[in-house]
C-alpha positions in Angstrom: 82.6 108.4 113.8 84.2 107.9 110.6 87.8 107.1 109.6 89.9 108.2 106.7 93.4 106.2 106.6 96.0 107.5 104.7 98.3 104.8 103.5 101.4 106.5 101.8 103.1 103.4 100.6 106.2 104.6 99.3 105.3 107.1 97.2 107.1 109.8 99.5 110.5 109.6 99.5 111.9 112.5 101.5 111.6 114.4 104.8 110.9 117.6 103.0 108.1 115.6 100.9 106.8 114.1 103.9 106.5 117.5 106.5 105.4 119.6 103.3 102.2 117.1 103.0 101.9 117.0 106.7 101.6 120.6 106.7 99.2 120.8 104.2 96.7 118.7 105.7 97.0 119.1 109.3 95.0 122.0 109.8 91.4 120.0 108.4 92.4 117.4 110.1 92.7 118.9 113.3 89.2 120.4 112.5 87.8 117.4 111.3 85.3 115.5 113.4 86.6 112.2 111.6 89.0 110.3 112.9 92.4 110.9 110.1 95.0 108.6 110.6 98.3 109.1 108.7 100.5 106.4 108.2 103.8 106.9 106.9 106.8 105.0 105.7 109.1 104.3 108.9 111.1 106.7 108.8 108.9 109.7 109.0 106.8 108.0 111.5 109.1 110.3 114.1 108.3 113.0 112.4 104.1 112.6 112.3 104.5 112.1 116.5 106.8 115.3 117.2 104.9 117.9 114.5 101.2 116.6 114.3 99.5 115.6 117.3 97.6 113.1 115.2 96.6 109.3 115.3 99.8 107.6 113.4 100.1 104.0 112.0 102.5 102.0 110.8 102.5 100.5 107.5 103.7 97.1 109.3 105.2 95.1 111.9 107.6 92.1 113.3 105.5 90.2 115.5 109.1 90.4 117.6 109.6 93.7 120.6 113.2 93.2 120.3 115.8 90.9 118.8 118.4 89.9 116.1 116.1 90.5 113.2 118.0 92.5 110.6 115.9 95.0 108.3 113.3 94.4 110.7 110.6 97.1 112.5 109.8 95.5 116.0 106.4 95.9 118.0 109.0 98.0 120.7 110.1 100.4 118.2 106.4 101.3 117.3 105.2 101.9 121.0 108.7 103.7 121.8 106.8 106.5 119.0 103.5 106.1 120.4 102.2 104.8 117.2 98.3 103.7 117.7 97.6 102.1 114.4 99.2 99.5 112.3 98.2 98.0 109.0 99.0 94.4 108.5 97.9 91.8 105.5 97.9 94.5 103.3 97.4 92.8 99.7 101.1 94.4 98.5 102.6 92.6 101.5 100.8 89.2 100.7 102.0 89.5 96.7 105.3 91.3 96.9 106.5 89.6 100.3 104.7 86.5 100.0 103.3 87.0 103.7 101.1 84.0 104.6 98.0 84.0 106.0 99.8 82.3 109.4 103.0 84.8 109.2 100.0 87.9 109.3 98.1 86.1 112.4 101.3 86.0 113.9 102.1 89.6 113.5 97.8 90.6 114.6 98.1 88.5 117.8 101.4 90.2 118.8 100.3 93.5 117.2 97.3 93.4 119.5 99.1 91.6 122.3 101.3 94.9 122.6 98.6 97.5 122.8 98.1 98.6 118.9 95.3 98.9 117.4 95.1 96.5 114.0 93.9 97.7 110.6 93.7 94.4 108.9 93.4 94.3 104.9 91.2 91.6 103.2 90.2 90.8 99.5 89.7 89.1 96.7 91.8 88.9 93.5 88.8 88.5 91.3 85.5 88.3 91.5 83.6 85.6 89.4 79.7 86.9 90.3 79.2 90.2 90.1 77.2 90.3 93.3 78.8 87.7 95.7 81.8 88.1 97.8 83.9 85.6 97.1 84.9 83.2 100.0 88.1 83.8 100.3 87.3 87.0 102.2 86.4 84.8 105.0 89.0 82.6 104.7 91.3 85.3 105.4 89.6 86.7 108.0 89.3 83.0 109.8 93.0 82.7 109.1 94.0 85.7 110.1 92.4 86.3 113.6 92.5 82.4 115.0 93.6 82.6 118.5 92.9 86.1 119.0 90.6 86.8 122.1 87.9 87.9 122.3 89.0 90.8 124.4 91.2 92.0 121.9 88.5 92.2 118.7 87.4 95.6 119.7 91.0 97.1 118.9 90.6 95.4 114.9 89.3 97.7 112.3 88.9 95.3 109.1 89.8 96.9 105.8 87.7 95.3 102.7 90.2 96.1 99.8 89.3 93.7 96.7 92.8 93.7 95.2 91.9 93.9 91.2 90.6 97.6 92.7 93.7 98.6 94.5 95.6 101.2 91.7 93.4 100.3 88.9 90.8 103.5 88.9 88.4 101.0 89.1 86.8 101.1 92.5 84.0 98.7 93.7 80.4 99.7 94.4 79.2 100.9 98.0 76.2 98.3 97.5 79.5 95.6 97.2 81.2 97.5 99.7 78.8 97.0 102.5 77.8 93.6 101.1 81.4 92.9 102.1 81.1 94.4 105.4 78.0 92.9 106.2 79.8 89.2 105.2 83.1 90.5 107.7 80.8 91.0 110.6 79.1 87.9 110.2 81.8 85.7 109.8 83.8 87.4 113.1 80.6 86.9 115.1 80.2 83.4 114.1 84.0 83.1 115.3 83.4 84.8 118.8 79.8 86.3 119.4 77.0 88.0 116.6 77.1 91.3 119.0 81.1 91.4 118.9 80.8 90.7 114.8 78.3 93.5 114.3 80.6 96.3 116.3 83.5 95.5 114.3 84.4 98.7 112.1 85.1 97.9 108.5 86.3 100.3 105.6 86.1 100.3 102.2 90.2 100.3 100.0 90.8 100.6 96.7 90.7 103.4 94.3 89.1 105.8 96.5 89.4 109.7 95.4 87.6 112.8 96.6 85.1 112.3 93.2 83.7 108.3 95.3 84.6 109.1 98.9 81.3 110.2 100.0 79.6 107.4 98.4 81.2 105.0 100.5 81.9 106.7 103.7 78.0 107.7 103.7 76.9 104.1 102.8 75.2 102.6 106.2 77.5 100.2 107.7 80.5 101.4 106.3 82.5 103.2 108.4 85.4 104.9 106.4 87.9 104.6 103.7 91.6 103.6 103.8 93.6 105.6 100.9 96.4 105.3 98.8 98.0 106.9 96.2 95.3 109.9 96.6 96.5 110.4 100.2 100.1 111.5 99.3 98.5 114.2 96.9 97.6 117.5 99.0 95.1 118.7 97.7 93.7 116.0 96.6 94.0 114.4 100.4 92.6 117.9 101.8 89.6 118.0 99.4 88.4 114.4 100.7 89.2 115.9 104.5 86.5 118.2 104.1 84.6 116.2 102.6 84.5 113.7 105.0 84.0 116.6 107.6 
């Protein structure tokens, strides 16, 4: 199966925005054998659960269920809506937020702790050679899942979004792409076991359209594409639906 994650950011602003693109879309997703998994900014995550029976995910997380945490969105709140995904280390939360690679472990190991399943972003801000994936890929990936068990790696989808690709227009190859992958699965297995590494999904981010989706969601060992800015576009969005198929 392959996965298409739509990451809306905050590009849509208003409920009527938000249930007109639902609308527009939900009827190839529903008929889509890929897994499509919406997720919203919080406050039309209510929305998504009551009018699309779809796979929702949050855009992020306190690694707190409850408490006094002003301006906060706690890991009770998200299973109160029966959201299954959420996306955490994304590269906007890392530069904008300044979230540390120990405050995003903290928020995977409660994330998974309370039943969601993780989409964790990684990537570089450059790359020096051409060909080689830089090492800070696995640093973050090290960083980022120390402590989790092993039990828990099958619920962590890994997101390979090189960062000078994310809003640029300039996407990375799907020779990179599963270069990346291949390096994310090795360096996971070398943390818990080769077999665990190598059943770990991974998806290419970062400038992905409907004119480059196919390249990298038919590329062998890459198993689908998180969106951004192209996801909050209907048509756009739909075209890459049936694409996908």
């Amino acid at each position: 199966m392959k996965y298409l994650v739509a990451n809306w950011k905050s590009y849509i602003t208003s409920h009527k925005d938000a249930k007109a693109l639902f609308l527009a879309t939900r009827d190839e997703a529903d008929a889509c054998l890929s897994e499509v998994i919406v997720c919203p900014p919080f406050p039309f995550l209510p929305d998504i659960k009551q009018d699309w029976d779809m796979a929702a995910g949050a855009q992020d997380v306190f690694w707190e269920t409850k408490g006094a945490y002003t301006g906060e969105v706690t890991l009770d709140m998200l299973r109160n809506l029966n959201v299954e995904y959420v996306i955490l280390g994304h590269s906007e939360r890392r530069k904008y937020f300044e979230e540390s690679d120990e405050v995003i472990n903290k928020k995977v190991k409660a994330a998974l702790k309370a039943g969601l399943k993780v989409i964790l972003c990684v990537g570089e801000k450059q790359r020096k050679e051409k060909n080689v994936i830089p090492k800070i890929v696995a640093e973050q990936i090290k960083a980022n899942l120390a402590g989790v068990p092993k039990t828990k790696i099958h619920n962590v989808m890994v997101a390979y979004e090189p960062i000078w690709a994310i809003g640029t227009g300039l996407s990375d190859t799907p020779e990179n792409a599963h270069q990346a992958a291949l390096y994310i699965r090795k360096t996971i297995g070398k943390m818990y076991h080769t077999k665990l590494g190598m059943g770990v999904k991974v998806l290419y981010g970062g400038s992905v359209n409907s004119k480059n989706v196919l390249e990298f969601v038919n590329y062998h060992g890459i198993d689908g594409v998180l969106v951004g800015s192209a996801s909050t576009k209907k048509d756009e969005f739909t075209k890459m639906i049936k694409l996908v198929g």
